[in-house]
N, CA, C and O atoms as a GROMACS GRO file, in nm:
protein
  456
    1UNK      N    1   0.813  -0.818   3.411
    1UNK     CA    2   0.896  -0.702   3.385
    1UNK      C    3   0.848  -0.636   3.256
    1UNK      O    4   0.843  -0.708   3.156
    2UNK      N    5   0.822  -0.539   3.248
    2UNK     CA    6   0.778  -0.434   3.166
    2UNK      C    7   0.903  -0.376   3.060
    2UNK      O    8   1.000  -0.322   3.113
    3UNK      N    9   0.898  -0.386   2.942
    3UNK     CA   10   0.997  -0.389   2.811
    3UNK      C   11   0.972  -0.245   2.785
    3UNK      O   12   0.854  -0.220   2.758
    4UNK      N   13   1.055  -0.143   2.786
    4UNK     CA   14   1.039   0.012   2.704
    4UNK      C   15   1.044  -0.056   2.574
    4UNK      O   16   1.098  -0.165   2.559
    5UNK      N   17   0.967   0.036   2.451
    5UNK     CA   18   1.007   0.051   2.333
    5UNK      C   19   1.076   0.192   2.302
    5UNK      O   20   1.038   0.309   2.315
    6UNK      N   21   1.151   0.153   2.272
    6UNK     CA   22   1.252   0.322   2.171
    6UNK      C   23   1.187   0.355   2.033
    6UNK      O   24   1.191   0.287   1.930
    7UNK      N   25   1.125   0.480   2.057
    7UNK     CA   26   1.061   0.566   1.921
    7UNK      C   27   1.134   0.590   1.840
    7UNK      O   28   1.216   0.671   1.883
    8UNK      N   29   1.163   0.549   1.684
    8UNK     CA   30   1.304   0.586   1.641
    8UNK      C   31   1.262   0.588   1.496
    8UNK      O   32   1.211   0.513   1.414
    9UNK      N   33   1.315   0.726   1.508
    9UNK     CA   34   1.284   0.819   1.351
    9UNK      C   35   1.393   0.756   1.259
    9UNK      O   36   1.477   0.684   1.312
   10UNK      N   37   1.399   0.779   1.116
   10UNK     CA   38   1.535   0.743   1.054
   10UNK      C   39   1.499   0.873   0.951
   10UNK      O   40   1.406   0.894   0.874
   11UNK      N   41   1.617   0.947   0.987
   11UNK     CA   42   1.610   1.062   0.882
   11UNK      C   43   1.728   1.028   0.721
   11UNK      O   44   1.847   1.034   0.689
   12UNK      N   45   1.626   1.001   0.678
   12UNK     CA   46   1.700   0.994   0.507
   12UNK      C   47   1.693   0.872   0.506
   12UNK      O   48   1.757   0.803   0.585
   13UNK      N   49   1.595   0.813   0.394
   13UNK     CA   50   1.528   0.675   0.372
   13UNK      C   51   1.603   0.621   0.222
   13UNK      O   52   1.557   0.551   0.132
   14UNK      N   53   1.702   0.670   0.233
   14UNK     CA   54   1.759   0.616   0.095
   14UNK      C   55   1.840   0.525   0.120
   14UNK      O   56   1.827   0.462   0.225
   15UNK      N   57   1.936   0.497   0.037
   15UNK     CA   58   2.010   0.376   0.035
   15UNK      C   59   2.045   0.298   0.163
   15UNK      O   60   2.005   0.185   0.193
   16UNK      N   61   2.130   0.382   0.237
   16UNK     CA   62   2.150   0.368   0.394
   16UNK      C   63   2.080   0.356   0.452
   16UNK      O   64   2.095   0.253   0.518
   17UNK      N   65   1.943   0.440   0.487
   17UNK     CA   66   1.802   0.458   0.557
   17UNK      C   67   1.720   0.340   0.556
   17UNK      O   68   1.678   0.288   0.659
   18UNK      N   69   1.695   0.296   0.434
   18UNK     CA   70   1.635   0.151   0.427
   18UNK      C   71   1.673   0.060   0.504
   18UNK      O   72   1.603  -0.008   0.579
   19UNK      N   73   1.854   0.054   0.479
   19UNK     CA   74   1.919  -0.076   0.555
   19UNK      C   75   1.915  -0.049   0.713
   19UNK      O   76   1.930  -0.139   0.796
   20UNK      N   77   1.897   0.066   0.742
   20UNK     CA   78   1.911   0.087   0.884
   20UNK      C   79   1.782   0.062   0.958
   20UNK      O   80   1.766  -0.001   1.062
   21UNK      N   81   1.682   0.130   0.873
   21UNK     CA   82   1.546   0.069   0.916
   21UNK      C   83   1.507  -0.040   0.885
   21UNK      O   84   1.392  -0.038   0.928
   22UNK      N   85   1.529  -0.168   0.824
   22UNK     CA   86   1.555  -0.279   0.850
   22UNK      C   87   1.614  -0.342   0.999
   22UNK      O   88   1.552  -0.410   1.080
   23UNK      N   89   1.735  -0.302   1.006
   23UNK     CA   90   1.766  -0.366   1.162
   23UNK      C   91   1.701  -0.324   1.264
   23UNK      O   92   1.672  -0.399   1.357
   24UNK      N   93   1.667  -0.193   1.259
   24UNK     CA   94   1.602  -0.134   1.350
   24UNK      C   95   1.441  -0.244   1.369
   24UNK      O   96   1.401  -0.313   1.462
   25UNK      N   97   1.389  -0.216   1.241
   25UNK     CA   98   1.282  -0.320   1.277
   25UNK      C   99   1.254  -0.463   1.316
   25UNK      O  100   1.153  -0.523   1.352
   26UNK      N  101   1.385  -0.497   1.296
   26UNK     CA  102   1.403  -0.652   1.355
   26UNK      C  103   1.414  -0.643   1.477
   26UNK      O  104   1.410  -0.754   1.531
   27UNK      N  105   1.428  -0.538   1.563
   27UNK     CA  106   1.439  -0.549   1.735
   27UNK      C  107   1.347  -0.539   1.821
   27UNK      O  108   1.266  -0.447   1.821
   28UNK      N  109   1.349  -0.623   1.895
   28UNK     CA  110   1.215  -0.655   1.991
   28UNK      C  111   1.158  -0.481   2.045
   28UNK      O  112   1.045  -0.432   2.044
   29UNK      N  113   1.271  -0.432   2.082
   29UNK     CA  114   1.265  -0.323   2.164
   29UNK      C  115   1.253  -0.193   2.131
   29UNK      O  116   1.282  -0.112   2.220
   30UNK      N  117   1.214  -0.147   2.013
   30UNK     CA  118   1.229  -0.053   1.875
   30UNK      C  119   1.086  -0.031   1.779
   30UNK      O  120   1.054  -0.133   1.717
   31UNK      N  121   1.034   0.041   1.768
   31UNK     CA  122   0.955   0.130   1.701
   31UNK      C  123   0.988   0.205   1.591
   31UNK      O  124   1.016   0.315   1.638
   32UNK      N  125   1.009   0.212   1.412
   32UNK     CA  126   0.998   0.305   1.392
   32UNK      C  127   0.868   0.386   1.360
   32UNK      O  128   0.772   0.362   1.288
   33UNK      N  129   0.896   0.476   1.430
   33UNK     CA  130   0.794   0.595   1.411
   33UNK      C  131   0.731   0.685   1.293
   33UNK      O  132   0.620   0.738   1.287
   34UNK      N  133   0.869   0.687   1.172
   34UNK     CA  134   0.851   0.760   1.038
   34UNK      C  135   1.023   0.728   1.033
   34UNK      O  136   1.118   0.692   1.103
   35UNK      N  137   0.972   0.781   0.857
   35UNK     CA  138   1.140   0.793   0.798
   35UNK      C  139   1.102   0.906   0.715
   35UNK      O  140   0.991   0.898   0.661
   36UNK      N  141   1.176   1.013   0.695
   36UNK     CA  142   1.194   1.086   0.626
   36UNK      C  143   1.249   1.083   0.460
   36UNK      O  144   1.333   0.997   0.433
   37UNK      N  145   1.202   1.174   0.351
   37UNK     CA  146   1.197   1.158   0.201
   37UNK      C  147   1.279   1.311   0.233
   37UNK      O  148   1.310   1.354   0.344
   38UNK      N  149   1.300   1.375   0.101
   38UNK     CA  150   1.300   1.516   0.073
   38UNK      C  151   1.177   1.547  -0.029
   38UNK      O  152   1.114   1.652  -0.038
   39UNK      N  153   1.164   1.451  -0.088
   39UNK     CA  154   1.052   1.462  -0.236
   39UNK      C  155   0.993   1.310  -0.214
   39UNK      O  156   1.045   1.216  -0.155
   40UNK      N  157   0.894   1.316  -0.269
   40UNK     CA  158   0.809   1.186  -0.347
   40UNK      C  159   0.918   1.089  -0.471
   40UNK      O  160   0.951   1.114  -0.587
   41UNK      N  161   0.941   1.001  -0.400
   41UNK     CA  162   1.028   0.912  -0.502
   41UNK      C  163   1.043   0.721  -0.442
   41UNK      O  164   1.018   0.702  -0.323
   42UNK      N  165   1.062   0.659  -0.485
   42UNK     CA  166   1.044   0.507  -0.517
   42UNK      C  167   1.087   0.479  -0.377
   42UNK      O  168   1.052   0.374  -0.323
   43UNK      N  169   1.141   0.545  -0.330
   43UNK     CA  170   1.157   0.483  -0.167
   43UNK      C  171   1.011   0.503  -0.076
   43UNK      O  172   1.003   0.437   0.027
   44UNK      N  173   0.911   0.581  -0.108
   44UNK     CA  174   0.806   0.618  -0.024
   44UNK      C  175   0.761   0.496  -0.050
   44UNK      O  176   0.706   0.448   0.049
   45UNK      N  177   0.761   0.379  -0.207
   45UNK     CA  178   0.688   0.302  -0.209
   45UNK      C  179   0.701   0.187  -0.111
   45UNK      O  180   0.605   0.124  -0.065
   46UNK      N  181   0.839   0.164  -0.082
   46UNK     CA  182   0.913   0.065   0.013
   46UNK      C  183   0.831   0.098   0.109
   46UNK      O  184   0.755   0.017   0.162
   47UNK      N  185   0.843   0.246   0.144
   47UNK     CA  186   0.811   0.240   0.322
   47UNK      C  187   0.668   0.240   0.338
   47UNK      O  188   0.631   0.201   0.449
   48UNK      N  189   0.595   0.269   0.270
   48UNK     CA  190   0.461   0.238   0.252
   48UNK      C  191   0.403   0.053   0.233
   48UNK      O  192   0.290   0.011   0.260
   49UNK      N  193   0.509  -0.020   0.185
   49UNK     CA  194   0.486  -0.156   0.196
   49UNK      C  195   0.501  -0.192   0.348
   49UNK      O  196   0.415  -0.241   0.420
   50UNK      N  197   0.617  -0.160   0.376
   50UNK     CA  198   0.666  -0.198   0.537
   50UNK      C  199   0.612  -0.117   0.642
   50UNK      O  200   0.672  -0.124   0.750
   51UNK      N  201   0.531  -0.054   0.636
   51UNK     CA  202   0.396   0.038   0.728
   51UNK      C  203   0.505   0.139   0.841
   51UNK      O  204   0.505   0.162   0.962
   52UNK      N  205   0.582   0.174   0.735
   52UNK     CA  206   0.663   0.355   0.814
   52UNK      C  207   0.612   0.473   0.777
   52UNK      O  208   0.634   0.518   0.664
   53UNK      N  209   0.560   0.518   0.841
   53UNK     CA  210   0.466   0.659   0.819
   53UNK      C  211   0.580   0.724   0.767
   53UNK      O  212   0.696   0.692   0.796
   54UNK      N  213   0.538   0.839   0.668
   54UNK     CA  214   0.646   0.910   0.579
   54UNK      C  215   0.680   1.038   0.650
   54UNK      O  216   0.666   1.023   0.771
   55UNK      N  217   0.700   1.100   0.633
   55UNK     CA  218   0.801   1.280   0.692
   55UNK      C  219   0.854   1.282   0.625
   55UNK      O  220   0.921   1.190   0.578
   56UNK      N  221   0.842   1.427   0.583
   56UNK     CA  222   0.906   1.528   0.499
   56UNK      C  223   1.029   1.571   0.575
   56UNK      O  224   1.030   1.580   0.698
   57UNK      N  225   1.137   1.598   0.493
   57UNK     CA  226   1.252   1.608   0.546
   57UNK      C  227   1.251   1.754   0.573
   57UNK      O  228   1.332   1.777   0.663
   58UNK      N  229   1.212   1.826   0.545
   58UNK     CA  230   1.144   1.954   0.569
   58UNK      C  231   0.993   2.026   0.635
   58UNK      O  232   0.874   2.001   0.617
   59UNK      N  233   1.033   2.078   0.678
   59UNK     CA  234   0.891   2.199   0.739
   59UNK      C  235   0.850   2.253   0.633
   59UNK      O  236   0.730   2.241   0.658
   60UNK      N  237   0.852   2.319   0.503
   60UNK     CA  238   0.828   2.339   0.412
   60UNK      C  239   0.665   2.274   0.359
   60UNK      O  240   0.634   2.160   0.326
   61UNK      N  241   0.591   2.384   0.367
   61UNK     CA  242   0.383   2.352   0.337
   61UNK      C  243   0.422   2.275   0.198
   61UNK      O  244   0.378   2.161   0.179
   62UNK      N  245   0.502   2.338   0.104
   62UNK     CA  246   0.487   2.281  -0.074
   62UNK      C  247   0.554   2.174  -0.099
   62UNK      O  248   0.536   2.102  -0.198
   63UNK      N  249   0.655   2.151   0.008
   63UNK     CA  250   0.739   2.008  -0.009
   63UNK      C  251   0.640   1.940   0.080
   63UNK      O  252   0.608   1.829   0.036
   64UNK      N  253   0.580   1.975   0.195
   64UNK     CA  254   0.507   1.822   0.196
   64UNK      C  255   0.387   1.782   0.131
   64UNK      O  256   0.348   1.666   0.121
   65UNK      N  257   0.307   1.920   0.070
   65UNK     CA  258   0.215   1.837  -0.007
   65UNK      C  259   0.234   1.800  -0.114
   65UNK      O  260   0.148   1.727  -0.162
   66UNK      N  261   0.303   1.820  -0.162
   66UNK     CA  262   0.403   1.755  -0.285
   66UNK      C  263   0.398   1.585  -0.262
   66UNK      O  264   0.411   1.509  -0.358
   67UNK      N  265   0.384   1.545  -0.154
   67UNK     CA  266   0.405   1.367  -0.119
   67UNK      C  267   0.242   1.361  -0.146
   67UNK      O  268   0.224   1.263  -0.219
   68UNK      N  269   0.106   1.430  -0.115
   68UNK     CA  270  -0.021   1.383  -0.171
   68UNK      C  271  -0.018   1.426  -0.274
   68UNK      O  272  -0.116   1.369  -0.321
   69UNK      N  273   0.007   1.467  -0.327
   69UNK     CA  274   0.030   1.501  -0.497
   69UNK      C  275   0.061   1.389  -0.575
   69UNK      O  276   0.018   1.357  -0.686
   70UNK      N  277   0.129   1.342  -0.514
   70UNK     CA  278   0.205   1.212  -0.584
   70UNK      C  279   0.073   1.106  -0.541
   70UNK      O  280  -0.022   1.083  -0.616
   71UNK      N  281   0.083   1.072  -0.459
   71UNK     CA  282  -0.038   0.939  -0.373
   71UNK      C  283  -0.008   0.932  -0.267
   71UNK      O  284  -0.092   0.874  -0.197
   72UNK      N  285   0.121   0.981  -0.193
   72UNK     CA  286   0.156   0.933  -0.040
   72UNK      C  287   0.081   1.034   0.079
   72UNK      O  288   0.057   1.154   0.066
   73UNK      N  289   0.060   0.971   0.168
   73UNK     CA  290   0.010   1.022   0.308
   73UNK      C  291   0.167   1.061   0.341
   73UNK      O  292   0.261   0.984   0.319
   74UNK      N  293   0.178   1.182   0.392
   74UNK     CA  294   0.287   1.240   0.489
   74UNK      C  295   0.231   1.284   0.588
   74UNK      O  296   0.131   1.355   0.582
   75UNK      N  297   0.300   1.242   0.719
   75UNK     CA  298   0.264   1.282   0.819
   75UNK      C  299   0.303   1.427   0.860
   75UNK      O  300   0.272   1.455   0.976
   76UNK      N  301   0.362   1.521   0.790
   76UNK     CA  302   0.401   1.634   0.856
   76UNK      C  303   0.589   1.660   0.803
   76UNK      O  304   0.640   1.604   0.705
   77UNK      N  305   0.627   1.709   0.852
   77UNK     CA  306   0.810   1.770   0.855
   77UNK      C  307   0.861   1.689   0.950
   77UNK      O  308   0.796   1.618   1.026
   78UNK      N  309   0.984   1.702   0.943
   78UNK     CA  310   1.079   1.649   1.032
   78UNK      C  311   1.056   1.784   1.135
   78UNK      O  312   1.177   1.805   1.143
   79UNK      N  313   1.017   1.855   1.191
   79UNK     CA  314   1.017   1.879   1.364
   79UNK      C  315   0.865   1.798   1.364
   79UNK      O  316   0.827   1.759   1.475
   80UNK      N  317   0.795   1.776   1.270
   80UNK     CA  318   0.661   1.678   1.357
   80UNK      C  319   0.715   1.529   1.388
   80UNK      O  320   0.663   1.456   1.472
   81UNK      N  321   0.805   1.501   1.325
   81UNK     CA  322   0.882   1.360   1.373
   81UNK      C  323   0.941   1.375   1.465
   81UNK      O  324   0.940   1.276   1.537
   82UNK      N  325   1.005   1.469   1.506
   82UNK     CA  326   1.119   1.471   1.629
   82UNK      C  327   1.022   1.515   1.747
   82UNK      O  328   1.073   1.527   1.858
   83UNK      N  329   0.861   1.545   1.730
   83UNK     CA  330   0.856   1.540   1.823
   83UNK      C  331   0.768   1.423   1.894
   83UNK      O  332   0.721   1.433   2.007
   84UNK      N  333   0.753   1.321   1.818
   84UNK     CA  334   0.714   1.177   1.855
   84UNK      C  335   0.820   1.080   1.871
   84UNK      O  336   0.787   0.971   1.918
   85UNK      N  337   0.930   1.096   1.843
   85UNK     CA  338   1.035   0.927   1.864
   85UNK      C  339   1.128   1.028   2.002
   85UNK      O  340   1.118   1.144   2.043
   86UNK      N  341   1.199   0.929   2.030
   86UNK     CA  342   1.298   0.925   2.139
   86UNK      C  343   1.415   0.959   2.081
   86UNK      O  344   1.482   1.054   2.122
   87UNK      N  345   1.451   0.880   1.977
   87UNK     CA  346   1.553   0.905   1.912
   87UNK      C  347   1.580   0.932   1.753
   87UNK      O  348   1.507   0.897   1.660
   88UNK      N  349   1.702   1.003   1.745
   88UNK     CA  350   1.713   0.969   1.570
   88UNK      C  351   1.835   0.912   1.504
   88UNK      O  352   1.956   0.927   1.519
   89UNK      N  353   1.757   0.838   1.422
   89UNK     CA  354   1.897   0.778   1.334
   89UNK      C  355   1.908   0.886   1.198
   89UNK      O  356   1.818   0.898   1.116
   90UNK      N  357   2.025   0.952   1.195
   90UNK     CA  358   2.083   1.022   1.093
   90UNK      C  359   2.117   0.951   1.011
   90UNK      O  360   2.210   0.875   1.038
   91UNK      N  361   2.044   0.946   0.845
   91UNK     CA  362   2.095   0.868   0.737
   91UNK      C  363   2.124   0.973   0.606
   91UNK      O  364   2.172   0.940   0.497
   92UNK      N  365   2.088   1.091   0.642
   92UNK     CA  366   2.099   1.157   0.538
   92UNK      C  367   2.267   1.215   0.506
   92UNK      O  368   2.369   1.192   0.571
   93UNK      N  369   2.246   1.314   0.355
   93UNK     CA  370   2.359   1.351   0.332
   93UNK      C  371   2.402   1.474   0.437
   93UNK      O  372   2.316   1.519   0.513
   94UNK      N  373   2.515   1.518   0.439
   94UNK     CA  374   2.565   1.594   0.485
   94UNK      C  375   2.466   1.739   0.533
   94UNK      O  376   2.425   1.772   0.644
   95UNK      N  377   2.453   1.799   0.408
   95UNK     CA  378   2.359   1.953   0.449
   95UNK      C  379   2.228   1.897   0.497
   95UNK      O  380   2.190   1.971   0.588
   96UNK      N  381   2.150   1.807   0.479
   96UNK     CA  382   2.023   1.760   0.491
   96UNK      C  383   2.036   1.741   0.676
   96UNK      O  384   1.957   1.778   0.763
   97UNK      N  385   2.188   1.656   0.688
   97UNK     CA  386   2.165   1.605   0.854
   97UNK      C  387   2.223   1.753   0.915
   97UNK      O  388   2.226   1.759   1.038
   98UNK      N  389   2.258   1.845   0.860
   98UNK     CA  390   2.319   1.949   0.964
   98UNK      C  391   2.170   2.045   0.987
   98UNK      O  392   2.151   2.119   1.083
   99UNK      N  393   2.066   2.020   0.866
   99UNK     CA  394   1.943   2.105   0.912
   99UNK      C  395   1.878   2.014   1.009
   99UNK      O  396   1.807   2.057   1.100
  100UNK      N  397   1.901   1.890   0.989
  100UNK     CA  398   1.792   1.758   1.105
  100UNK      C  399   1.875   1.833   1.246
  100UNK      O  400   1.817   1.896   1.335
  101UNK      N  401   1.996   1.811   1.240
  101UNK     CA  402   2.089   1.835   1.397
  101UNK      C  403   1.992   1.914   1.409
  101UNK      O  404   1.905   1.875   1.487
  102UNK      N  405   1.967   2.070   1.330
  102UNK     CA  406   1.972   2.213   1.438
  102UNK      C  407   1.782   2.201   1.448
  102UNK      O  408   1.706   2.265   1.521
  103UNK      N  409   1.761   2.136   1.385
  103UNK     CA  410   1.592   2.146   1.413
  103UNK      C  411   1.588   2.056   1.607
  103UNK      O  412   1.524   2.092   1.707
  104UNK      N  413   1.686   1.934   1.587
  104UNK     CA  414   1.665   1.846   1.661
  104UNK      C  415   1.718   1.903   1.861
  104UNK      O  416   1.682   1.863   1.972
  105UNK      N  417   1.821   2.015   1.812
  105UNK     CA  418   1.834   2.071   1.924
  105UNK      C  419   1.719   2.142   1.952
  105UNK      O  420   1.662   2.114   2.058
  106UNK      N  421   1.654   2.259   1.855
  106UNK     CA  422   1.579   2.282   1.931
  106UNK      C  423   1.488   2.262   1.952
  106UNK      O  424   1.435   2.339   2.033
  107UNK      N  425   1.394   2.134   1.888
  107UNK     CA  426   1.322   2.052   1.949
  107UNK      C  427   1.389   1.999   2.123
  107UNK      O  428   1.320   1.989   2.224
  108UNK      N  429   1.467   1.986   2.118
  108UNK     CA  430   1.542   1.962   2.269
  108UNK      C  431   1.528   2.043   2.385
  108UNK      O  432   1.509   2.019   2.504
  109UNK      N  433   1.546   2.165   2.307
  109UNK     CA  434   1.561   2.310   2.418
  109UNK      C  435   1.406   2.286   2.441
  109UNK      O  436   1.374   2.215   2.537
  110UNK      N  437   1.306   2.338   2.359
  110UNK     CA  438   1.180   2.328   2.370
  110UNK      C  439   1.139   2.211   2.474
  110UNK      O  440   1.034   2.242   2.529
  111UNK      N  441   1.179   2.112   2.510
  111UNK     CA  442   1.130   2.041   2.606
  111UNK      C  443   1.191   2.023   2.728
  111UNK      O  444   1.139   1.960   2.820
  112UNK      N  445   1.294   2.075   2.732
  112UNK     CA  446   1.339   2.088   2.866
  112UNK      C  447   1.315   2.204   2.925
  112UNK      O  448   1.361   2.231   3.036
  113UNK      N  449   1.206   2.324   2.823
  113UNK     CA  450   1.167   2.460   2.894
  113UNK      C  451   1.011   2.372   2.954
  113UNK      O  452   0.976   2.403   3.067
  114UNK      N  453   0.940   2.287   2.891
  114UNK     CA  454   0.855   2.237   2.954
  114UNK      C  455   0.846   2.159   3.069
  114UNK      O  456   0.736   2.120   3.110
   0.00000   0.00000   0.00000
């Protein structure tokens, strides 16, 4: 029998985000894919130990090269994350997860026109 893995983003790698991507990575059945930063700060170093590709919590060109500026590889914005995992875990604050929601719908719409 053949096991799916679930692609699973964690948007907002801070306090909460860590602990969540922790359990997440303890499951047989689970992938994370990236976790999202807003800026270059002491959490990229964590996720860079534990091999989670980084995302910018933004689409924004100057906020993500702002993460090689510092030393980190970013893979892109949060719509380049949403459009590799299956799912997302919302860890961020309030205004941060209401821009993840509306990116994440229409990352949604966009694939059900395909």
């Amino acid at each position: 029998m053949r096991t799916m893995t679930i692609k699973v983003a964690i948007n907002g790698y801070g306090t909460i985000g860590k602990r969540v991507a922790d359990a997440v990575d303890a499951q047989d059945d689970m992938e994370i894919v990236g976790v999202t930063k807003t800026r270059p700060a002491f959490g990229c170093d964590l996720a860079v130990r534990k091999g989670y590709p980084i995302f910018c919590t933004y689409d924004d060109a100057d906020r993500i090269s702002a993460f090689a500026a510092a030393g980190y590889q970013c893979h892109g914005g949060l719509s380049d994350l949403l459009q590799i995992a299956d799912i997302v875990i919302d860890c961020s604050p309030g205004k941060v997860a209401l821009y993840a929601f509306v990116l994440a719908q229409s990352a949604l719409l966009s694939q059900r026109r395909t």
